[in-house]
C-alpha positions as CSV (number, residue, x, y, z in Angstrom):
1,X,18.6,-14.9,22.2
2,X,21.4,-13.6,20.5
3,X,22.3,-13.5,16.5
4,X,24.7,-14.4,14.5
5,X,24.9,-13.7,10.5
6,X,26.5,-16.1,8.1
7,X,27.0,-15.3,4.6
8,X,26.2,-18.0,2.4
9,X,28.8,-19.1,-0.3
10,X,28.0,-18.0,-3.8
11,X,29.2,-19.0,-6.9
12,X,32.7,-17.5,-7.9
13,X,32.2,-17.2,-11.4
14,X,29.0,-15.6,-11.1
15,X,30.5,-13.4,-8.3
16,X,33.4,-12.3,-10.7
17,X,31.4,-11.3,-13.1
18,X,28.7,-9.0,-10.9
19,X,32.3,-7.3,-9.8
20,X,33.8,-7.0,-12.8
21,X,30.7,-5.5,-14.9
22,X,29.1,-3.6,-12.2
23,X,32.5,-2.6,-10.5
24,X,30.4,-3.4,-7.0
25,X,32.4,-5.1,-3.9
26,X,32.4,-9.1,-4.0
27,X,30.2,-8.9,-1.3
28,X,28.0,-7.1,-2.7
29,X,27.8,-9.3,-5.4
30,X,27.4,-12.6,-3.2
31,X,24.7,-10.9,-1.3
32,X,23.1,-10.5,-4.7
33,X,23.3,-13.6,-5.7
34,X,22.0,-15.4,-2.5
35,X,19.2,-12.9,-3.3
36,X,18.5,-15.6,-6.1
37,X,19.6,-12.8,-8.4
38,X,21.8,-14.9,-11.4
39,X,21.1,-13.1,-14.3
40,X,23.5,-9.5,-15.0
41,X,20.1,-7.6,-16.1
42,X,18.4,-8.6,-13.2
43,X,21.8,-7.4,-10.8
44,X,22.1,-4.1,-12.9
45,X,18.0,-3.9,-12.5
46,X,17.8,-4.4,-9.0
47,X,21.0,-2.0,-8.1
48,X,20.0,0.7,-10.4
49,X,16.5,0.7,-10.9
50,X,15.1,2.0,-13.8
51,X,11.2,3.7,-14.3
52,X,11.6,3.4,-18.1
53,X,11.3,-0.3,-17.5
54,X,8.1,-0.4,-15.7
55,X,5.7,-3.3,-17.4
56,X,3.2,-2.4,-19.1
57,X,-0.1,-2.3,-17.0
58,X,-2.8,-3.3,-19.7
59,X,-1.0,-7.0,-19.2
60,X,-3.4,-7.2,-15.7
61,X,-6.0,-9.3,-16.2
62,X,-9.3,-7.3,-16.5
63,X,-7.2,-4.2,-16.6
64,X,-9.1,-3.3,-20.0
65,X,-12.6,-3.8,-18.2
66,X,-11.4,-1.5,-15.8
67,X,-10.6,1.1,-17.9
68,X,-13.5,1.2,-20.2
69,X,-15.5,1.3,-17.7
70,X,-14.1,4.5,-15.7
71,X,-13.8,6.0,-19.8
72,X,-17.2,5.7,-19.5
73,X,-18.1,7.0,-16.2
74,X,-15.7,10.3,-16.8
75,X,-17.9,11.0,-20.4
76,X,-21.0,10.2,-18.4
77,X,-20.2,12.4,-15.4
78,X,-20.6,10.1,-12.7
79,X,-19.9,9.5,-9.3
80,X,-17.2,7.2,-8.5
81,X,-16.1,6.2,-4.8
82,X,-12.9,4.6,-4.0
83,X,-12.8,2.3,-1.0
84,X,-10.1,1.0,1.1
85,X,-8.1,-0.9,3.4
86,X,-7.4,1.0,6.6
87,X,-3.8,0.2,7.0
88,X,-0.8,2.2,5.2
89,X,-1.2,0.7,1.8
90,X,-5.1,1.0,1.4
91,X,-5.3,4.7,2.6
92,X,-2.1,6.0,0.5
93,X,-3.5,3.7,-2.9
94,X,-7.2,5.8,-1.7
95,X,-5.2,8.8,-1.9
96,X,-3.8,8.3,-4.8
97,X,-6.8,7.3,-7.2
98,X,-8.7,10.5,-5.5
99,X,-7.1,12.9,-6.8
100,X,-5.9,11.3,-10.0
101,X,-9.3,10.6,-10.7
102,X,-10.5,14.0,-9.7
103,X,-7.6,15.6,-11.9
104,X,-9.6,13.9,-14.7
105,X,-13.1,15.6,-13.7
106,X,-14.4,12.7,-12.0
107,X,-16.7,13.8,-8.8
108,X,-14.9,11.1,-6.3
109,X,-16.4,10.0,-2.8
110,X,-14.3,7.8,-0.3
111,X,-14.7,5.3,2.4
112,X,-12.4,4.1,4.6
113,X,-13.6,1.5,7.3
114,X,-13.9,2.0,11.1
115,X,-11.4,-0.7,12.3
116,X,-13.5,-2.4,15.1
117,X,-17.3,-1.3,14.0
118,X,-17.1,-2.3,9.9
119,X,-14.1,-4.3,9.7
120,X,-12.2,-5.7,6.4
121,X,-13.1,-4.6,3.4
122,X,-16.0,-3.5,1.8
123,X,-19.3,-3.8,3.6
124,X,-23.1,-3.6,2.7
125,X,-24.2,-0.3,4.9
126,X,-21.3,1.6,3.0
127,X,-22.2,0.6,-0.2
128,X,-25.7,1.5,0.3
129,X,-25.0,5.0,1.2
130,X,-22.5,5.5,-1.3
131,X,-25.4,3.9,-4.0
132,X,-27.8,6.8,-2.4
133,X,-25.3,9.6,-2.6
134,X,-25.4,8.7,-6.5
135,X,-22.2,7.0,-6.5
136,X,-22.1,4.4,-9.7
137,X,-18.8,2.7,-9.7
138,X,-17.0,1.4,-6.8
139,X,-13.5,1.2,-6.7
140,X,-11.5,-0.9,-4.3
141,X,-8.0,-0.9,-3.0
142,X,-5.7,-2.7,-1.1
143,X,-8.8,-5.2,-0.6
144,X,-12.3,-6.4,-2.4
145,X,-11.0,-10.2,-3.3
146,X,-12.7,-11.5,-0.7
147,X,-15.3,-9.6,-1.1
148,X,-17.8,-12.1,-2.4
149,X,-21.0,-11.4,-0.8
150,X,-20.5,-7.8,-0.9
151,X,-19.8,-7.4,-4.3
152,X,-22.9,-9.4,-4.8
153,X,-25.3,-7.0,-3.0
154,X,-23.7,-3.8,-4.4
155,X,-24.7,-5.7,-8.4
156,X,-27.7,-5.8,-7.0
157,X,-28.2,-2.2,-5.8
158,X,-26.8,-1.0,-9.2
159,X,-23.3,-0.5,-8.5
160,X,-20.2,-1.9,-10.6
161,X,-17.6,-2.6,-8.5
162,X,-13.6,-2.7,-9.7
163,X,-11.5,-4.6,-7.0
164,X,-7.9,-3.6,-6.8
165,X,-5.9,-6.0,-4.8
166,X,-2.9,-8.0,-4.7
167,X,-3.8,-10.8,-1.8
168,X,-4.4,-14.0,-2.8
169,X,-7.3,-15.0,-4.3
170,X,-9.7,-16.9,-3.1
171,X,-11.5,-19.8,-5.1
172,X,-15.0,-17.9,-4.4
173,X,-14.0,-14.8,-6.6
174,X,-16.3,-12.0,-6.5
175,X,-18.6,-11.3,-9.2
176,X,-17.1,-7.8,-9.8
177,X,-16.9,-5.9,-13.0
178,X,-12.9,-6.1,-13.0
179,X,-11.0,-7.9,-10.7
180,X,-7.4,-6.0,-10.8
181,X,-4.9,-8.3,-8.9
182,X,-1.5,-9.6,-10.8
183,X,-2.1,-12.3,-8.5
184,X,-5.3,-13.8,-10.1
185,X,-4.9,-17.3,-11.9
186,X,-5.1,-16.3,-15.5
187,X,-3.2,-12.8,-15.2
188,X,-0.1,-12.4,-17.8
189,X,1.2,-9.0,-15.6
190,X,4.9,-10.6,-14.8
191,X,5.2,-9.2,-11.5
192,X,3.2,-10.7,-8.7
193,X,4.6,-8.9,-5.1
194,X,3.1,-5.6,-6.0
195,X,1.3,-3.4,-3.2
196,X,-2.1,-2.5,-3.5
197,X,-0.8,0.9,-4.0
198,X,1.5,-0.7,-6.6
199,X,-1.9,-2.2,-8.2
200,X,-3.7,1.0,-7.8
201,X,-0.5,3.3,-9.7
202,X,-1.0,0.6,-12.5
203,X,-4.7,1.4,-13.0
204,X,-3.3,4.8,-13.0
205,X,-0.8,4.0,-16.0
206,X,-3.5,2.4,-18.2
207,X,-6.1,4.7,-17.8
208,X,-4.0,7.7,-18.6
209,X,-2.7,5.8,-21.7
210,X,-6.3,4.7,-22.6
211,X,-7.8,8.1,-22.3
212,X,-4.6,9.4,-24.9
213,X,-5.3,6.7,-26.5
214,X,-8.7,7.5,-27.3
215,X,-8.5,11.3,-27.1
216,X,-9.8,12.2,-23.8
217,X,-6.9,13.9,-22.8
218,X,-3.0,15.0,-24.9
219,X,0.3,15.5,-24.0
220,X,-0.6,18.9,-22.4
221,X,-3.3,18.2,-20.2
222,X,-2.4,14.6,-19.0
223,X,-2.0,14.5,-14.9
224,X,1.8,14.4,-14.3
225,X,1.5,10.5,-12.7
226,X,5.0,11.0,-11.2
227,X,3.9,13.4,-8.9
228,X,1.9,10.4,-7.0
229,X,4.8,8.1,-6.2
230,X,5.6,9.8,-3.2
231,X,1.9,7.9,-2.5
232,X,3.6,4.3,-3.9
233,X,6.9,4.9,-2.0
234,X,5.1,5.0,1.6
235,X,2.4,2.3,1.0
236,X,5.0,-0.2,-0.7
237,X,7.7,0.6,2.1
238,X,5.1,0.0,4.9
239,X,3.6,-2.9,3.5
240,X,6.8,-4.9,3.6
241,X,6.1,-6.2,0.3
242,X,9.7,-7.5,-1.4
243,X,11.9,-4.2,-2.7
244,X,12.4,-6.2,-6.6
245,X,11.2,-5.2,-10.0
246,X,8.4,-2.3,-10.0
247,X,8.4,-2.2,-6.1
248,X,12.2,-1.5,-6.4
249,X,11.7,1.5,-9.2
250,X,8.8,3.1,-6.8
251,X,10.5,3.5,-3.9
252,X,13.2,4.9,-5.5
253,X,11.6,7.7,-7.2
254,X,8.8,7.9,-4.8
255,X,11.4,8.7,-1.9
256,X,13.0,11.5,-4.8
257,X,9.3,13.1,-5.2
258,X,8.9,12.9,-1.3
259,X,11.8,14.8,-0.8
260,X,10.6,17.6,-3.2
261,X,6.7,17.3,-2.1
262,X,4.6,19.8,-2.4
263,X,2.0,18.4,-0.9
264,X,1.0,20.2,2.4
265,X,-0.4,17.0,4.0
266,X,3.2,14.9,3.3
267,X,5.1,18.2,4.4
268,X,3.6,18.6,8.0
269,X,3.8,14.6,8.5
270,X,7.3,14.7,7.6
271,X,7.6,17.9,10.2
272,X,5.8,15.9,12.9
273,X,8.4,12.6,12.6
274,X,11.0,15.0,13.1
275,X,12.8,14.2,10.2
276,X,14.9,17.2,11.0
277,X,17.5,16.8,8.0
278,X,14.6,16.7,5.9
279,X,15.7,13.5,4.1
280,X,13.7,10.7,3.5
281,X,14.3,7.7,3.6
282,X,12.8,4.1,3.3
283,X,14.2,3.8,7.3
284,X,12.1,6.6,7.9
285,X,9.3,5.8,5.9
286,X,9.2,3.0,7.7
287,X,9.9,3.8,11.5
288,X,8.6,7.7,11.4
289,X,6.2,8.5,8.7
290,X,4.1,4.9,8.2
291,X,3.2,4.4,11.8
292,X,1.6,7.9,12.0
293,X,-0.5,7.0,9.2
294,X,-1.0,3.8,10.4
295,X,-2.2,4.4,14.0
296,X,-4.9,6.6,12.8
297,X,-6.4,3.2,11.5
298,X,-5.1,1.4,14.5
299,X,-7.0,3.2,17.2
300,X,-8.9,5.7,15.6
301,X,-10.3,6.2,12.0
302,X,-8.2,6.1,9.1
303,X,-10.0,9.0,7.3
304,X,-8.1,11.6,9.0
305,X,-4.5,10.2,7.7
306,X,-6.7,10.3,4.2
307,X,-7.5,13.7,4.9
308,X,-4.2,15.1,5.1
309,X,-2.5,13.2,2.3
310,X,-5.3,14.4,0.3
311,X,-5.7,18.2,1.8
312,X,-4.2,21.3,0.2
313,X,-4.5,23.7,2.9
314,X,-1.8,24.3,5.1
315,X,-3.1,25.1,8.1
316,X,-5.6,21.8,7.8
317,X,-2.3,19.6,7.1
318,X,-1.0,21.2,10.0
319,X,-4.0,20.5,12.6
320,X,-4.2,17.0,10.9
321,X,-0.7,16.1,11.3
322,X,-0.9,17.4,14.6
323,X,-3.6,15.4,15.4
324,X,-1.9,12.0,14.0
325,X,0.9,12.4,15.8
326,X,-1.3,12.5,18.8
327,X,-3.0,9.1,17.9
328,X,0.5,7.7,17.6
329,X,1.1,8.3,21.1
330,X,-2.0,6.9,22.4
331,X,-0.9,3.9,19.8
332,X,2.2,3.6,21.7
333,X,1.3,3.6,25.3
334,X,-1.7,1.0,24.6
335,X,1.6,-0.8,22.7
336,X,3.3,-0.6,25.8
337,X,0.4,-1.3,28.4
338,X,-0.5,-4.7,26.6
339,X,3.0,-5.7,26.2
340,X,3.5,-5.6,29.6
341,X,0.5,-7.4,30.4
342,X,1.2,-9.9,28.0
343,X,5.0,-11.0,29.5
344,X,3.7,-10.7,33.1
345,X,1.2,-14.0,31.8
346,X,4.7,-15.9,29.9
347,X,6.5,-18.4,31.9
348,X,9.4,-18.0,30.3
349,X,10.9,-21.5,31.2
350,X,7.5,-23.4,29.4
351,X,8.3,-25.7,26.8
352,X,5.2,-25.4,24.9
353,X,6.7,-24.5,21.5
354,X,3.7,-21.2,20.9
355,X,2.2,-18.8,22.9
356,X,-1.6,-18.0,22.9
357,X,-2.9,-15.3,25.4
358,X,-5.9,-13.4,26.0
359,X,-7.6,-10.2,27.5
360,X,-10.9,-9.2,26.7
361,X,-9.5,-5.5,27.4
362,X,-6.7,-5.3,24.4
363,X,-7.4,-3.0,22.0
364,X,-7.5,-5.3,18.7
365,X,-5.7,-2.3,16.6
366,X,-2.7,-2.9,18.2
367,X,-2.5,-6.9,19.7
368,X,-1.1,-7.5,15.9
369,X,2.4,-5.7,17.5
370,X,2.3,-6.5,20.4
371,X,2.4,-10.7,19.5
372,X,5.0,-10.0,16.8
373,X,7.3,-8.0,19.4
374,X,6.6,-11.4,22.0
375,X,7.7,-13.4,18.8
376,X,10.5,-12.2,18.1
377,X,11.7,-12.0,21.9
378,X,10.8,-15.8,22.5
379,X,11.2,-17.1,18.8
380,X,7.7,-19.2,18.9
381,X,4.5,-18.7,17.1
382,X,2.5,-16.0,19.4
């Protein structure tokens, strides 16, 4: 099925003005407006986005808890492990809080969950072993909201848990020590469409203003938190979350700080997309780099993309890379293999207006693409 875009009409007086004050093509300035952007701040926000006005992180609901608990953990020297999502966005936002955590002397273990074998989110035989390798706070990202009976039995094996998350809430929330998510009813943080890794570079800004704050760390020994938006750029991009307000202001200087990594890990990933120019961008982010990381959690385990973002040995990043780009393949032909399968069982003349199929042999990592692709070629609910 073929299509066709139509610009919608905007209004000519608000168009006038975008022109005239932003000296930007009228439709450029339509476009913005059917963007449901009316306001000249929010045109001149969106267009040239701006990391001075980033909101202030301490507005997240239980951002304080958070915090003073992981004040107290680093004085206390204690373990802390981060836990994740498996997709893009959980294992860059794990990334990210590992090594800025580890910058600030914190010993930091991580868990990322087997796909098919553990499943969503936290789960009890992890937190157990993390409990008996001494571990004392729990950390989630990208996931944990839903978490209800987990979070239950890690209070009861001693563990605080902080859940960093920006899906929707449930009405069960778990009983954790912080809940994190600008989502939660009750939460004054003005922007709601963050990425976890979005959530998790927040906890990021207030702890590094809480420890100045109370003298933990100055001006000179502070981690440098720009270095991690390269992190932000590639989870936000890949999660398809909307590209407005602090999303917007990530991805732009997360793609400057990618293209002047210095991280071995992102420097052989960017080598095995073939990104030959050596520019990034949020195209390639999102068609070369993101599905490397992503397949590792697809079809294999999603501790081996963690591994290279995280590594600082060259040769490591290399073999790593290598091997991702590996996994990608194998993500691709099972891509293909299903896909196949899957239009050879369509009868493309049906009326029904969805399409539900079934093999017990698909690989579950990747029947996600394969019914989006089948979607978008027969526009009906797959």
């Amino acid at each position: 099925m073929s299509k066709r875009w139509n610009v919608t009409p905007a209004s000519a007086k608000l168009r006038a003005l975008f022109v005239n004050e932003l000296n930007i093509l009228p439709l450029t300035a339509q476009l913005l407006i059917n963007r449901g952007i009316d306001e000249l701040e929010d045109a001149q926000n969106f267009l040239r986005p701006d990391i001075t006005k980033l909101h202030d992180p301490m507005l997240m609901k239980d951002m304080d808890k958070a915090v003073e608990r992981l004040e107290r953990a680093i004085a206390e020297g204690e373990k802390v492990a981060v836990c994740g999502d498996y997709d893009v966005d959980g294992t860059t936002a794990t990334a990210l809080l590992k090594l800025f955590l580890t910058e600030l002397g914190l010993t930091v273990l991580t868990h990322i969950p087997e796909r098919i074998s553990e499943g969503y989110g936290l789960n009890n035989n992890a937190l157990k072993k993390l409990s008996e390798q001494g571990v004392k706070v729990v950390i989630t990202t990208d996931c944990g909201v839903s978490n209800y009976d987990e979070t239950k039995y890690a209070n009861s094996i001693g563990l605080d848990v902080i859940i960093t998350d920006h899906h929707e809430v449930p009405e069960n929330i778990p009983q954790a020590l912080a809940i994190v998510n600008p989502r939660q009813v009750g939460c004054a943080f003005p922007f709601k469409g963050l990425a976890g890794v979005g959530v998790a570079f927040n906890l990021a800004m207030a702890l590094r203003a809480h420890l100045k704050k109370t003298g933990h760390i100055n001006e000179a020994t502070q981690p440098n938190l720009k270095k991690y938006l390269d992190f932000v750029s590639i989870g936000t991009v890949a999660d398809m979350v909307p590209l407005v307000d602090e999303n917007r202001i990530f991805v732009k200087y997360g793609i400057e700080q990618l293209n002047n990594t210095e991280r071995p890990g992102i420097k052989a990933l960017i080598d095995v997309s073939l990104i030959r120019d050596g520019l990034v961008t949020s195209e390639k982010i999102s068609y070369q780099i993101a599905p490397r990381i992503n397949a590792a959690g697809r079809v294999s385990r999603a501790d081996i993309a963690l591994d290279l973002l995280t590594t600082t040995d060259k040769a490591r990043a290399t073999e790593l890379a290598s091997q991702l780009d590996n996994i990608n393949s194998e993500r691709r032909f099972l891509e293909a293999d299903i896909t196949e399968e899957a239009l050879a069982m369509i009868d493309p003349d049906s009326t029904d207006k969805g399409i539900v199929l079934y093999s017990e042999n698909w690989h579950p990592g990747v029947i996600g693409i394969v019914a989006s692709k089948i979607s978008g070629r027969f526009t009906k609910p797959t």
